[in-house]
N, CA, C and O atoms as a GROMACS GRO file, in nm:
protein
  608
    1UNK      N    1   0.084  -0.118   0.000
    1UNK     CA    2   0.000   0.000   0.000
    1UNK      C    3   0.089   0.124   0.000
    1UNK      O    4   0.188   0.108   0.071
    2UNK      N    5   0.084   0.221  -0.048
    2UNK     CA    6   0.170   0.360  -0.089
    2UNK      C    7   0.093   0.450   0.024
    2UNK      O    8  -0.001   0.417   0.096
    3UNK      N    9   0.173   0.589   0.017
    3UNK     CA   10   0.147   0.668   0.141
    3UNK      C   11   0.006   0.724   0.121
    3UNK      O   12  -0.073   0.747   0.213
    4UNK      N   13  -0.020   0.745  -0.020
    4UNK     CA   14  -0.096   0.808  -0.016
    4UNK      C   15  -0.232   0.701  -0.032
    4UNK      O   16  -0.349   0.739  -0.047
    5UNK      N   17  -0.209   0.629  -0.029
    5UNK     CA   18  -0.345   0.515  -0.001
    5UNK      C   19  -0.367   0.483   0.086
    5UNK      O   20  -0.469   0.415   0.097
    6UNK      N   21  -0.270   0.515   0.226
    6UNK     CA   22  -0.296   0.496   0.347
    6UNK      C   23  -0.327   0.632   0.390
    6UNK      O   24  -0.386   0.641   0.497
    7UNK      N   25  -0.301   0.725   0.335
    7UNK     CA   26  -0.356   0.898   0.374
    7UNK      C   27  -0.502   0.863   0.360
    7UNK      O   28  -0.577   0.842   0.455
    8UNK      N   29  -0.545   0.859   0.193
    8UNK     CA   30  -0.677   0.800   0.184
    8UNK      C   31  -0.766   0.717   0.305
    8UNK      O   32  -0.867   0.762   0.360
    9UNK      N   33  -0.716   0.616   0.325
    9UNK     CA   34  -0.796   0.514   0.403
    9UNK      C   35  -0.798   0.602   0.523
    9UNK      O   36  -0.911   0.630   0.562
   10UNK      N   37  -0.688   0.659   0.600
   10UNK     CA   38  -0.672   0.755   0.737
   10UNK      C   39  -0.800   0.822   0.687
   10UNK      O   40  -0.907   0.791   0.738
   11UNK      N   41  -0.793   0.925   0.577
   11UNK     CA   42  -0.886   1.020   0.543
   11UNK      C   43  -1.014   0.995   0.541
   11UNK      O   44  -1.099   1.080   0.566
   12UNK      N   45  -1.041   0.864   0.509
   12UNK     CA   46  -1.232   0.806   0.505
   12UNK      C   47  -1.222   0.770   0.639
   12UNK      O   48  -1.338   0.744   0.673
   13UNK      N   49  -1.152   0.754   0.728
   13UNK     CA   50  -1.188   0.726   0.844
   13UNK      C   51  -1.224   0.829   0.968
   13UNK      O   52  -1.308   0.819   1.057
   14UNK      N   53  -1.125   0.931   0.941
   14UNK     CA   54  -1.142   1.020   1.017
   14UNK      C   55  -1.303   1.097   0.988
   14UNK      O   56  -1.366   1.152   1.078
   15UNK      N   57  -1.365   1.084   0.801
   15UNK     CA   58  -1.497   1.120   0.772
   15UNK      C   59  -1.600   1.067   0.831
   15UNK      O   60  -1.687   1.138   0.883
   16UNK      N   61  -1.603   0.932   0.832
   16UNK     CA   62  -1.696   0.853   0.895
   16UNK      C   63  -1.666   0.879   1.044
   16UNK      O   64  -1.784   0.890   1.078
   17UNK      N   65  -1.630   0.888   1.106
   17UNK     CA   66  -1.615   0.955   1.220
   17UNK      C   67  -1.702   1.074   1.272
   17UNK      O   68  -1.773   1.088   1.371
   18UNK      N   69  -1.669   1.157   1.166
   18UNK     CA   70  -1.706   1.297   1.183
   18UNK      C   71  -1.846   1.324   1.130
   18UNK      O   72  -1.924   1.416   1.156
   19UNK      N   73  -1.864   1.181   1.024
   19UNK     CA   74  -2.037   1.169   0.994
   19UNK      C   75  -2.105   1.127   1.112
   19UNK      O   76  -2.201   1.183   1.165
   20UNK      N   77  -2.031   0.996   1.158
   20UNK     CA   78  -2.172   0.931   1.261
   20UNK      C   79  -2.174   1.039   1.382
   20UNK      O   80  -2.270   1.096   1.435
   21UNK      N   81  -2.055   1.047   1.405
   21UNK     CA   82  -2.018   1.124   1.570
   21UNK      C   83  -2.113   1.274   1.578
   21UNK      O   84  -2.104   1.363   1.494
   22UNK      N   85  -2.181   1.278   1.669
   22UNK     CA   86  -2.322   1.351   1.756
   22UNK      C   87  -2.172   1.481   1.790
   22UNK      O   88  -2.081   1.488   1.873
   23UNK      N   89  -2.212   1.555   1.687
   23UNK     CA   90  -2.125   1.740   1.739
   23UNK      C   91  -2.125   1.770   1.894
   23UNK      O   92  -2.037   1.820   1.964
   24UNK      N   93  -2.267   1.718   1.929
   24UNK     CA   94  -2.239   1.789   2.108
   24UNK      C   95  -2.200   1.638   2.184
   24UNK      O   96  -2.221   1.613   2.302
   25UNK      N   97  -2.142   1.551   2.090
   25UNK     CA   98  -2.089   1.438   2.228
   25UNK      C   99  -1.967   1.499   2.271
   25UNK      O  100  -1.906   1.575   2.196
   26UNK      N  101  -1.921   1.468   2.404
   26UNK     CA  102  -1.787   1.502   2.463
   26UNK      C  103  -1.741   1.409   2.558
   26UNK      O  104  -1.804   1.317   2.609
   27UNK      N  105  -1.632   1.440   2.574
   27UNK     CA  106  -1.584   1.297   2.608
   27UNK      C  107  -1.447   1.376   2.706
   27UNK      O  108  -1.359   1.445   2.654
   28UNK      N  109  -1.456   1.347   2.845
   28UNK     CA  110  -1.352   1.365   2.952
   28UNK      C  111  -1.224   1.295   2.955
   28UNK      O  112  -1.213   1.216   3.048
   29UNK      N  113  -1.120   1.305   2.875
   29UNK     CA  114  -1.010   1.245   2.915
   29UNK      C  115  -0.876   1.336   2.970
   29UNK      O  116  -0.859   1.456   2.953
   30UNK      N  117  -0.790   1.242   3.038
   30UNK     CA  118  -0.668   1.244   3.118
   30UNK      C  119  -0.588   1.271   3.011
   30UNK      O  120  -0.584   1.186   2.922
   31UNK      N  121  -0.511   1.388   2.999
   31UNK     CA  122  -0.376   1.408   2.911
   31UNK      C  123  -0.288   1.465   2.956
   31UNK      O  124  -0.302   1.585   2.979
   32UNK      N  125  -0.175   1.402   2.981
   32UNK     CA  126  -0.125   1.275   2.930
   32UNK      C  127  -0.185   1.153   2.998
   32UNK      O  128  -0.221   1.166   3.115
   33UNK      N  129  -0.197   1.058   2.950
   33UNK     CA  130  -0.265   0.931   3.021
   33UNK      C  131  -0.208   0.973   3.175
   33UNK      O  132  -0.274   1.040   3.255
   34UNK      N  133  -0.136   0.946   3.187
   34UNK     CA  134  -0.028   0.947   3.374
   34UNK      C  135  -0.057   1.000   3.434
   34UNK      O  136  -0.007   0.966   3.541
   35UNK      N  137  -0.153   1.127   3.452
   35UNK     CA  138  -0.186   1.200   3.549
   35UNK      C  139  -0.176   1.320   3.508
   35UNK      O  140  -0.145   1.405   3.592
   36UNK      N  141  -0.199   1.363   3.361
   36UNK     CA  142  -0.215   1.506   3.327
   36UNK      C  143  -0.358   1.565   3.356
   36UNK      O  144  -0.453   1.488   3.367
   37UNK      N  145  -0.375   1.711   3.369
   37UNK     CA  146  -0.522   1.756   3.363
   37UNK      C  147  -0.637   1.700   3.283
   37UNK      O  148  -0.623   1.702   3.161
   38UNK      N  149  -0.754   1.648   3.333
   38UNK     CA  150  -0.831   1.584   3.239
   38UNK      C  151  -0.917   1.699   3.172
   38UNK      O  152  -0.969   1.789   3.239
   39UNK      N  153  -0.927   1.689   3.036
   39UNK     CA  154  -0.976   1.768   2.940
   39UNK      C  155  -1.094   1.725   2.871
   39UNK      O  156  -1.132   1.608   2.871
   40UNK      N  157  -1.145   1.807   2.819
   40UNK     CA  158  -1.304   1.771   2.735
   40UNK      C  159  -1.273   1.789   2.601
   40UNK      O  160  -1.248   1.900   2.554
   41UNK      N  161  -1.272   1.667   2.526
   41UNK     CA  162  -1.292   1.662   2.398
   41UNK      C  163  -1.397   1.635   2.315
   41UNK      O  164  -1.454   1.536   2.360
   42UNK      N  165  -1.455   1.679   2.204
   42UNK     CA  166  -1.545   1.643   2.143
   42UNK      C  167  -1.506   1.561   1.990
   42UNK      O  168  -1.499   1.637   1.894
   43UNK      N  169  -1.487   1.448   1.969
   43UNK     CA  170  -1.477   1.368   1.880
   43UNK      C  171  -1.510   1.386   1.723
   43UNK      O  172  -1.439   1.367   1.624
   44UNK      N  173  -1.620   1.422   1.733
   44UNK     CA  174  -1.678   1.530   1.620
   44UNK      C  175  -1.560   1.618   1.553
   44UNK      O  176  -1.498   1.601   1.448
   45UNK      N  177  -1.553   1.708   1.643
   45UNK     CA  178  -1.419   1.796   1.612
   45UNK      C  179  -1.287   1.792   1.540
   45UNK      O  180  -1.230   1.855   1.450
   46UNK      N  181  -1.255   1.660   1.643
   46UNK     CA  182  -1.133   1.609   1.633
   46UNK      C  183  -1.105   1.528   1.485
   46UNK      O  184  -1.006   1.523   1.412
   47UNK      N  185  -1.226   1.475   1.477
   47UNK     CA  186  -1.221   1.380   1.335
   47UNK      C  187  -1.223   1.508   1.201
   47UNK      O  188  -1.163   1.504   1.093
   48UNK      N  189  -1.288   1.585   1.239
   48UNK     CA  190  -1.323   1.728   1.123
   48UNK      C  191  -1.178   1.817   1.111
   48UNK      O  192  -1.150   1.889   1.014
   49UNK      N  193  -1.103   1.799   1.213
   49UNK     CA  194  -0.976   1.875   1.210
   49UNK      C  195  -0.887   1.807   1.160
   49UNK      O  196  -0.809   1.854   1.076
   50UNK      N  197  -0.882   1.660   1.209
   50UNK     CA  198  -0.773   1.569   1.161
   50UNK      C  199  -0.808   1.565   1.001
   50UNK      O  200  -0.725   1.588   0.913
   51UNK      N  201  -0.922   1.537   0.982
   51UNK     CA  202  -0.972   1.530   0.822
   51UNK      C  203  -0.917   1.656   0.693
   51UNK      O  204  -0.926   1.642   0.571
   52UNK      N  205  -0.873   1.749   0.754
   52UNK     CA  206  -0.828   1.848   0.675
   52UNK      C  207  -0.733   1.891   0.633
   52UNK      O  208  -0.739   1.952   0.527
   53UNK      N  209  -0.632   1.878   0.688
   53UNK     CA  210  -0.484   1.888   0.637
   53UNK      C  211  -0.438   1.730   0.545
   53UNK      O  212  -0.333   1.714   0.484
   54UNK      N  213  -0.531   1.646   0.557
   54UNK     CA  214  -0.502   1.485   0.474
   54UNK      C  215  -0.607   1.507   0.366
   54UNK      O  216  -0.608   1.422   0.278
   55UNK      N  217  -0.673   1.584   0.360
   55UNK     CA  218  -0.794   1.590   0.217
   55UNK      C  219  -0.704   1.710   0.118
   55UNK      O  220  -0.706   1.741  -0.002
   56UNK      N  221  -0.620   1.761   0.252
   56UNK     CA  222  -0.570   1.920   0.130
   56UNK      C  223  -0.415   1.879   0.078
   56UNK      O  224  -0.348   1.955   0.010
   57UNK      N  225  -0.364   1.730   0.127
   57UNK     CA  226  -0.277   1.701   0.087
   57UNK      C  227  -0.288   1.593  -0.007
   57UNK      O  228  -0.194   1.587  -0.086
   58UNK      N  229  -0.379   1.504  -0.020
   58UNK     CA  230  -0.414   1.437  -0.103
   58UNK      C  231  -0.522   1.508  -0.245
   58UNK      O  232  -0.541   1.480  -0.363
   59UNK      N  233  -0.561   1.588  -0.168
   59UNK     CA  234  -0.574   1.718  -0.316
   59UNK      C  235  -0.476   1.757  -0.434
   59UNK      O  236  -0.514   1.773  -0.550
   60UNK      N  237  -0.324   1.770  -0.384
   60UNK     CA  238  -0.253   1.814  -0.444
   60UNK      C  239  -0.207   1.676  -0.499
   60UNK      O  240  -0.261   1.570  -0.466
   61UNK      N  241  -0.072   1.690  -0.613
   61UNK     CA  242  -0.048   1.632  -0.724
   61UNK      C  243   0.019   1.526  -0.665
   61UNK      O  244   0.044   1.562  -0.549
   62UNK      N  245   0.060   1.416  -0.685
   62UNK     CA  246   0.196   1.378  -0.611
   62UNK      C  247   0.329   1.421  -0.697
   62UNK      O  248   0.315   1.450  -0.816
   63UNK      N  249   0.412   1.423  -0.659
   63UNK     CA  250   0.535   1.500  -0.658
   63UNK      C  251   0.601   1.386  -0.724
   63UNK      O  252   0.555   1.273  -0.739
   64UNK      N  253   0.703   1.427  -0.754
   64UNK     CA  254   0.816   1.297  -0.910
   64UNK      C  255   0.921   1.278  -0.813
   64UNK      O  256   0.942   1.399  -0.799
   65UNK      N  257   1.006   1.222  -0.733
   65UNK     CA  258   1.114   1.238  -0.739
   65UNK      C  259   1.236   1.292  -0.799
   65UNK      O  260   1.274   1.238  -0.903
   66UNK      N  261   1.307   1.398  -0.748
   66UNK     CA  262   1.376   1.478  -0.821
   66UNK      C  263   1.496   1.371  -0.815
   66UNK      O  264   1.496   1.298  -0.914
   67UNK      N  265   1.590   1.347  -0.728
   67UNK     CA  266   1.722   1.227  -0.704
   67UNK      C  267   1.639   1.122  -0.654
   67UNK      O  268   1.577   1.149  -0.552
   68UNK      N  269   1.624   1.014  -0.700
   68UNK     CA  270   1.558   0.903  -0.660
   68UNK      C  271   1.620   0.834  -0.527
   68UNK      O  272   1.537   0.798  -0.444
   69UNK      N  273   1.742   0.815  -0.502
   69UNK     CA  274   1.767   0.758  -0.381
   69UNK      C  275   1.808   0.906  -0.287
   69UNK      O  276   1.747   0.904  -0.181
   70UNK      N  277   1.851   0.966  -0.295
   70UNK     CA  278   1.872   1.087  -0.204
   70UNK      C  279   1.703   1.200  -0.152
   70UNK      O  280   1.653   1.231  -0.044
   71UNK      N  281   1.680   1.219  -0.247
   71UNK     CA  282   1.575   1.290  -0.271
   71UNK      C  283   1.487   1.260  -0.239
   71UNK      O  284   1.417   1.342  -0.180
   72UNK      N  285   1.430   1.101  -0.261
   72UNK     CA  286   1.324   1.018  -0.200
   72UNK      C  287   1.311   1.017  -0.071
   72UNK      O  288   1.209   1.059  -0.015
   73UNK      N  289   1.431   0.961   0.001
   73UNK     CA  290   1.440   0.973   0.152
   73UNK      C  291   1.417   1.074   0.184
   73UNK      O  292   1.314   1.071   0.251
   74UNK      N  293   1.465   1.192   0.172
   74UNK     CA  294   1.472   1.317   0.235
   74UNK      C  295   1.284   1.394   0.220
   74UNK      O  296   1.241   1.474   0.303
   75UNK      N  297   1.207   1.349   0.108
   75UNK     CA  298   1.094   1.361   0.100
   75UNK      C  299   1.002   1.286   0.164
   75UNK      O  300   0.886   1.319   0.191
   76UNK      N  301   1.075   1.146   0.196
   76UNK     CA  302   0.952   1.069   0.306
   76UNK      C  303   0.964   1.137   0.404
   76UNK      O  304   0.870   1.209   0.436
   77UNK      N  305   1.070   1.137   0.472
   77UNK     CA  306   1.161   1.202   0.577
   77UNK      C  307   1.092   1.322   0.623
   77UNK      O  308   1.066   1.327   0.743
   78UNK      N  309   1.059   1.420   0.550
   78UNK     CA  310   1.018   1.557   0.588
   78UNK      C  311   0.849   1.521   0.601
   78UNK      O  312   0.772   1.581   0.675
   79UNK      N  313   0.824   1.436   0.533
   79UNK     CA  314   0.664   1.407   0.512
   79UNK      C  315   0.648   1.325   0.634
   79UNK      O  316   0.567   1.374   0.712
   80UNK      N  317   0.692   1.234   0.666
   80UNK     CA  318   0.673   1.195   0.813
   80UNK      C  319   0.718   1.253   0.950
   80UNK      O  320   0.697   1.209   1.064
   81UNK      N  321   0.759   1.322   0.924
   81UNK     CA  322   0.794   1.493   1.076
   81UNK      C  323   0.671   1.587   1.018
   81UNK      O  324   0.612   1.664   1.094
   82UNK      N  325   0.651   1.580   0.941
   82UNK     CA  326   0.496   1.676   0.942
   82UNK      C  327   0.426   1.609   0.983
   82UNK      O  328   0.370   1.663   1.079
   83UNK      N  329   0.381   1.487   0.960
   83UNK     CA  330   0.254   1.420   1.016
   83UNK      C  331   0.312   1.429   1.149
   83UNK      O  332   0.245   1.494   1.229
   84UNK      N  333   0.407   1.384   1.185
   84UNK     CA  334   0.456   1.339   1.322
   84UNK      C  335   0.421   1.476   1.379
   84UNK      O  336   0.349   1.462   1.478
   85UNK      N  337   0.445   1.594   1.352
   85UNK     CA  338   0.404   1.719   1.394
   85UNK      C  339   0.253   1.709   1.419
   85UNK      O  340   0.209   1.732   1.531
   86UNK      N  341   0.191   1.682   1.342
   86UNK     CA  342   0.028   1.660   1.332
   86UNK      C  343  -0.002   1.656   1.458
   86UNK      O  344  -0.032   1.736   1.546
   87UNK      N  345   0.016   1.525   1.446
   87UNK     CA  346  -0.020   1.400   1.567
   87UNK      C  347  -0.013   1.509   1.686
   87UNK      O  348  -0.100   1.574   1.744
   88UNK      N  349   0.150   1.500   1.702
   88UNK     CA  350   0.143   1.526   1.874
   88UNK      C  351   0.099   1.681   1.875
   88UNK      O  352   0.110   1.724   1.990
   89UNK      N  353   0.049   1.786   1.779
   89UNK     CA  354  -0.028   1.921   1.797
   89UNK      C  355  -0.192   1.864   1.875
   89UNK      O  356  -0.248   1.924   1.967
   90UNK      N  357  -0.232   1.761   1.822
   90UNK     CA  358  -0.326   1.744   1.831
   90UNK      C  359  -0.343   1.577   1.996
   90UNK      O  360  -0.429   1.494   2.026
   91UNK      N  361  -0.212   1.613   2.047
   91UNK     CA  362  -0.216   1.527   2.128
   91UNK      C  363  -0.247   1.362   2.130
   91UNK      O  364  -0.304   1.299   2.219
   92UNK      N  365  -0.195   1.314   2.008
   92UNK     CA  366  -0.150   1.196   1.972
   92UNK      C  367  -0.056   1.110   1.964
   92UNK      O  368  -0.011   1.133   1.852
   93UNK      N  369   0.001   1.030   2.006
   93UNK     CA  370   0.101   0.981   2.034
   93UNK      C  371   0.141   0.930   1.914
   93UNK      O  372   0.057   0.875   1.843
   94UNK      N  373   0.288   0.940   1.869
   94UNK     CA  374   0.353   0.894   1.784
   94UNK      C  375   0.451   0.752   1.785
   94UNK      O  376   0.509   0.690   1.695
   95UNK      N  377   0.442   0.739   1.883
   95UNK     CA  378   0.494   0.559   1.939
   95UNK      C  379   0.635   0.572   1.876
   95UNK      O  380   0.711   0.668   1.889
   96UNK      N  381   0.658   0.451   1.800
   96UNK     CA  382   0.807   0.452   1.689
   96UNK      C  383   0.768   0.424   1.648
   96UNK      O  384   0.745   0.303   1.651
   97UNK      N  385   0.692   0.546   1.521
   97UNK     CA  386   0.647   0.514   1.366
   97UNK      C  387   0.796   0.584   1.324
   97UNK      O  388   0.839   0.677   1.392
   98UNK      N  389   0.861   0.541   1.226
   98UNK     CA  390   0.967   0.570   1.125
   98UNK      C  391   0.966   0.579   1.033
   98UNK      O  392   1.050   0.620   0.953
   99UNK      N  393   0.794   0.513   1.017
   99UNK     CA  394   0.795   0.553   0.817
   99UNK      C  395   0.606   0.621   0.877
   99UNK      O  396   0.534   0.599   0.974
  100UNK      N  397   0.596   0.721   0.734
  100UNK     CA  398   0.418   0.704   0.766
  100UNK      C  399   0.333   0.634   0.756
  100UNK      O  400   0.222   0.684   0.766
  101UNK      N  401   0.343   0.480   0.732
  101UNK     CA  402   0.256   0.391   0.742
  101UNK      C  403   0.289   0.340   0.893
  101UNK      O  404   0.215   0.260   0.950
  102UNK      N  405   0.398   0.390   0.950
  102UNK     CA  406   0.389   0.374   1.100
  102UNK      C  407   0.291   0.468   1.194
  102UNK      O  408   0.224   0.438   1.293
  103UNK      N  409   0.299   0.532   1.159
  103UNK     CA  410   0.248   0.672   1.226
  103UNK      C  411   0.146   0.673   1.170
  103UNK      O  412   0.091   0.758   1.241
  104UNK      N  413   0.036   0.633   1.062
  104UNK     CA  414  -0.081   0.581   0.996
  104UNK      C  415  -0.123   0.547   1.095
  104UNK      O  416  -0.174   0.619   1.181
  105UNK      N  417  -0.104   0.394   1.098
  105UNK     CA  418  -0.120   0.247   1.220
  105UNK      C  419  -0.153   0.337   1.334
  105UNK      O  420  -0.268   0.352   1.374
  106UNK      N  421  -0.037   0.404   1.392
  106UNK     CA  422  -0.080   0.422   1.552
  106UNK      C  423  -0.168   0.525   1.539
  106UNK      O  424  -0.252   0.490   1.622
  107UNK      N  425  -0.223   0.662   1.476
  107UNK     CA  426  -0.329   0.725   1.435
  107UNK      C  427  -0.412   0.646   1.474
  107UNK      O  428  -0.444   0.652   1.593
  108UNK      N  429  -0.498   0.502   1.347
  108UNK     CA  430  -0.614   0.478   1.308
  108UNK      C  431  -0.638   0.407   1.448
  108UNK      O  432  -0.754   0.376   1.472
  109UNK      N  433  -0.530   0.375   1.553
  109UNK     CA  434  -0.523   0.290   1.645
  109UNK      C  435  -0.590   0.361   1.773
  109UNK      O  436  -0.670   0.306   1.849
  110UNK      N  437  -0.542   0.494   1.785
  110UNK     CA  438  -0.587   0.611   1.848
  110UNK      C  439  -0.717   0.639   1.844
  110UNK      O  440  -0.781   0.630   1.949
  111UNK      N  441  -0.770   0.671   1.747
  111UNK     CA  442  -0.871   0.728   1.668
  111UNK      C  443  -0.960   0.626   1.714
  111UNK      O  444  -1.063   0.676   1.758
  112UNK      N  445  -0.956   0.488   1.720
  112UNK     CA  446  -1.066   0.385   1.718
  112UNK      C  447  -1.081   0.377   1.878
  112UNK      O  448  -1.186   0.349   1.935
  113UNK      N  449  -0.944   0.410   1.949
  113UNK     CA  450  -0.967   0.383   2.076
  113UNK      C  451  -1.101   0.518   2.132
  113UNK      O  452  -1.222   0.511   2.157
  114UNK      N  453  -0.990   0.641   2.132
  114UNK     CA  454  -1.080   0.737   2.145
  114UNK      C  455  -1.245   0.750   2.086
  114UNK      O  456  -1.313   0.843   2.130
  115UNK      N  457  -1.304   0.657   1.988
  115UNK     CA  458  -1.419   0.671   1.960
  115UNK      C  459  -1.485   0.543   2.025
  115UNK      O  460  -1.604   0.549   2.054
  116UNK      N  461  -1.422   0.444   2.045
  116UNK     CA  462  -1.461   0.327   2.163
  116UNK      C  463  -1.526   0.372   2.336
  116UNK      O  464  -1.612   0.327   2.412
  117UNK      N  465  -1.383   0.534   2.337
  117UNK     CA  466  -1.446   0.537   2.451
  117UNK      C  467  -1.572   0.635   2.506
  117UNK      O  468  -1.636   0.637   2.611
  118UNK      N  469  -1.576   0.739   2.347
  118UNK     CA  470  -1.677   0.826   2.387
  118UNK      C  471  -1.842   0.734   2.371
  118UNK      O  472  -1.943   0.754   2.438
  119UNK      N  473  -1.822   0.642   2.272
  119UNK     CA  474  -1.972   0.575   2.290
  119UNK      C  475  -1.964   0.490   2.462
  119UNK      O  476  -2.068   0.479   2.527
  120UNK      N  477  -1.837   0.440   2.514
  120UNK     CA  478  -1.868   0.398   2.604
  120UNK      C  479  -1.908   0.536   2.780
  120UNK      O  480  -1.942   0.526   2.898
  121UNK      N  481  -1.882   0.614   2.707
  121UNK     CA  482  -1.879   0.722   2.754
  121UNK      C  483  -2.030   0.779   2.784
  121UNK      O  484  -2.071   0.793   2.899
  122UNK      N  485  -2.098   0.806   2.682
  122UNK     CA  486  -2.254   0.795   2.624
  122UNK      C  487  -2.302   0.712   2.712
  122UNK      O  488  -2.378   0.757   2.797
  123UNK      N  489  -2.272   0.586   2.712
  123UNK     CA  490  -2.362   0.479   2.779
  123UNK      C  491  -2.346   0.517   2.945
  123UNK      O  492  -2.446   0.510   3.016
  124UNK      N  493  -2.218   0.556   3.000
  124UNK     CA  494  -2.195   0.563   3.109
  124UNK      C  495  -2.312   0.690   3.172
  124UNK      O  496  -2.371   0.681   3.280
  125UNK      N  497  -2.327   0.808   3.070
  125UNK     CA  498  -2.382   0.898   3.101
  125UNK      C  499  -2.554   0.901   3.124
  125UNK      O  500  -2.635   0.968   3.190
  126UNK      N  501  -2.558   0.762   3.007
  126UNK     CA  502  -2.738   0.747   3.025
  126UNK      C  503  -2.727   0.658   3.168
  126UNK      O  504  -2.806   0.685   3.258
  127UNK      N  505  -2.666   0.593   3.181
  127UNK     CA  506  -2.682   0.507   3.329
  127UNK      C  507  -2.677   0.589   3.398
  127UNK      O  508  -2.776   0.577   3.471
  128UNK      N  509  -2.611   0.687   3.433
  128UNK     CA  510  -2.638   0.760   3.574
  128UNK      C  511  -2.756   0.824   3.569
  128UNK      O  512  -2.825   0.829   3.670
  129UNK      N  513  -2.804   0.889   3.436
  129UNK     CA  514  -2.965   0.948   3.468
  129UNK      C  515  -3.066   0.854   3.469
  129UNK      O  516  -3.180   0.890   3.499
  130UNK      N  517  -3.030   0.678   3.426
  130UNK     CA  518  -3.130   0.602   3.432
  130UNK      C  519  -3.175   0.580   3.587
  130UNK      O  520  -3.092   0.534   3.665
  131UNK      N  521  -3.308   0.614   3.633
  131UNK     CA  522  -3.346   0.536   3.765
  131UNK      C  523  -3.367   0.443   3.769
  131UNK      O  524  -3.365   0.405   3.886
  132UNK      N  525  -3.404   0.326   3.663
  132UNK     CA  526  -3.425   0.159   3.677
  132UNK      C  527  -3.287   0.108   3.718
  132UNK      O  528  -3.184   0.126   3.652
  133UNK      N  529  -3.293   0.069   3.785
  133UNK     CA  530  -3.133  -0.053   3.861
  133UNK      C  531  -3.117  -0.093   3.753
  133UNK      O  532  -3.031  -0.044   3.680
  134UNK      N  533  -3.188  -0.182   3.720
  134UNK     CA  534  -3.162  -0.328   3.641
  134UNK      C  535  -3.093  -0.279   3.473
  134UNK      O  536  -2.986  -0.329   3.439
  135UNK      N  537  -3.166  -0.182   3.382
  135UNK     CA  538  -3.105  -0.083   3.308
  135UNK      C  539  -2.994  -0.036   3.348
  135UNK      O  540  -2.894  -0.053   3.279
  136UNK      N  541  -2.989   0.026   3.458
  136UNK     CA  542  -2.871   0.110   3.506
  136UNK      C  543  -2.733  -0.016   3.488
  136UNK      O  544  -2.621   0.016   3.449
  137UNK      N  545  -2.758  -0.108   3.510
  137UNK     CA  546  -2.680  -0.216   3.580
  137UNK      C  547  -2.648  -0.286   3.422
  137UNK      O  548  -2.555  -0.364   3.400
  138UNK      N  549  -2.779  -0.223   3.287
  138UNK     CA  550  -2.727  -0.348   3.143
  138UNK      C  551  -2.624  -0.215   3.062
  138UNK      O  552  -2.542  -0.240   2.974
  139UNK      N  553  -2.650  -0.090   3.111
  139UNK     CA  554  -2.554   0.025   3.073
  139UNK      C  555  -2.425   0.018   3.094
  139UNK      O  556  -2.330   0.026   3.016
  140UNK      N  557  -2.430   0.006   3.196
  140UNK     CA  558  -2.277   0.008   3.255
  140UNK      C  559  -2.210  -0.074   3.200
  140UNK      O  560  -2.097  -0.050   3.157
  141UNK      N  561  -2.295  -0.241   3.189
  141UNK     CA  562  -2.215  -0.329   3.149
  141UNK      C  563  -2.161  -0.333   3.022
  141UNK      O  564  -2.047  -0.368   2.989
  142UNK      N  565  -2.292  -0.277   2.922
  142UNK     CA  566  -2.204  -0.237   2.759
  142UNK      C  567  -2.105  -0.136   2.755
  142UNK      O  568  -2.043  -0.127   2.649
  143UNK      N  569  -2.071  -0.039   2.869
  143UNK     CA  570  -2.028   0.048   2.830
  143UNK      C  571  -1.886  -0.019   2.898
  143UNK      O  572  -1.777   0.025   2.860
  144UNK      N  573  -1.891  -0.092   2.967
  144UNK     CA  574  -1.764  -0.169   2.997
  144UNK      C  575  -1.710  -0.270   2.886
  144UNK      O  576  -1.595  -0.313   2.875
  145UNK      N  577  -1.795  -0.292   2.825
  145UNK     CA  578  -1.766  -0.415   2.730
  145UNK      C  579  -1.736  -0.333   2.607
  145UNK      O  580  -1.708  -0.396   2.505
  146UNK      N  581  -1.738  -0.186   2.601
  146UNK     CA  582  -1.702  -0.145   2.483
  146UNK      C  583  -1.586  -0.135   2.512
  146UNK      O  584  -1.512  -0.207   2.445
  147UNK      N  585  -1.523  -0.055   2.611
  147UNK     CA  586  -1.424  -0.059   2.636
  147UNK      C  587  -1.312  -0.163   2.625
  147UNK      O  588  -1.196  -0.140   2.593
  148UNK      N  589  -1.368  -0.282   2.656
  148UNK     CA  590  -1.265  -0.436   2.673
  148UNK      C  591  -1.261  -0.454   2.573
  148UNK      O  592  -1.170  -0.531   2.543
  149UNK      N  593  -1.350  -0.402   2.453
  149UNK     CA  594  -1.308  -0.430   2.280
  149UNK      C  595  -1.140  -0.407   2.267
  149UNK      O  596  -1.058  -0.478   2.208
  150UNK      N  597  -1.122  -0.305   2.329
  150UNK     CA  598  -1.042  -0.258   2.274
  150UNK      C  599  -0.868  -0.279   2.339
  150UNK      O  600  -0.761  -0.223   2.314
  151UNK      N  601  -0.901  -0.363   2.411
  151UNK     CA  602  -0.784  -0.404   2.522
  151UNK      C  603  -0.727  -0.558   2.493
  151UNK      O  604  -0.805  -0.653   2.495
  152UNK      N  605  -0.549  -0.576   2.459
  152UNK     CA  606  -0.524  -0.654   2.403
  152UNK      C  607  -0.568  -0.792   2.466
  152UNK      O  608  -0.544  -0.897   2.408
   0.00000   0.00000   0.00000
């Protein structure tokens, strides 16, 4: 798969995201995981922001190689410190991606977690206004089990 077919696939994902995802959901997380200030994100957002600098780059032409072995590198090279820039502007972790199909991977990896947890998030929120126990008690449990989707 080439970079820009994995920009693509990043790019329909972050859309569908930003289609299904409810504008006023929000979602409380810890940043940095370890004990940073917990912050309110809205998913919606995040997918609509990430979606735009990968639609305006896959807009443009792709580029020829000017020196094929010098030139090439130095063009992945700069193209993966921009994304890598991306990422962590937008408080994403970049793991050890070294190429951008690394830094792809841990994105779409991100992205699925963070939308795992705002629906489990949702569910958590109707259980506390639910007054039936027994409801209260089948909420919680999906919203736990969404979560464990996602845990190796």
């Amino acid at each position: 798969m080439t970079d820009r077919e994995l920009m693509q696939q990043a790019l329909e994902a972050l859309e569908l995201l930003a289609w299904y995802e409810n504008p006023a959901t929000k979602v409380q997380v810890r940043k940095p995981r370890n004990g940073g200030p917990i912050v309110t994100m809205y998913p919606h957002k995040v997918a609509t922001e990430a979606a735009a600098p990968l639609r305006e780059r896959l807009a443009q032409p792709e580029q020829e190689p000017v020196a094929w072995k010098e030139g090439y590198a130095l063009s992945a090279a700069a193209e993966r410190n921009i994304l890598a820039a991306w990422m962590m502007q937008r408080s994403y972790a970049t793991g050890h991606g070294d190429t951008i199909e690394d830094l792809l991977k841990e994105l779409e990896w991100q992205i699925a977690e963070r939308e795992r947890e705002a629906c489990a998030a949702m569910l958590d929120a109707n259980a506390m206004a639910c007054e039936n126990p027994i409801y209260r008690s089948l909420l919680q449990a999906n919203a736990q089990a969404i979560r464990d989707m996602g845990q190796p």
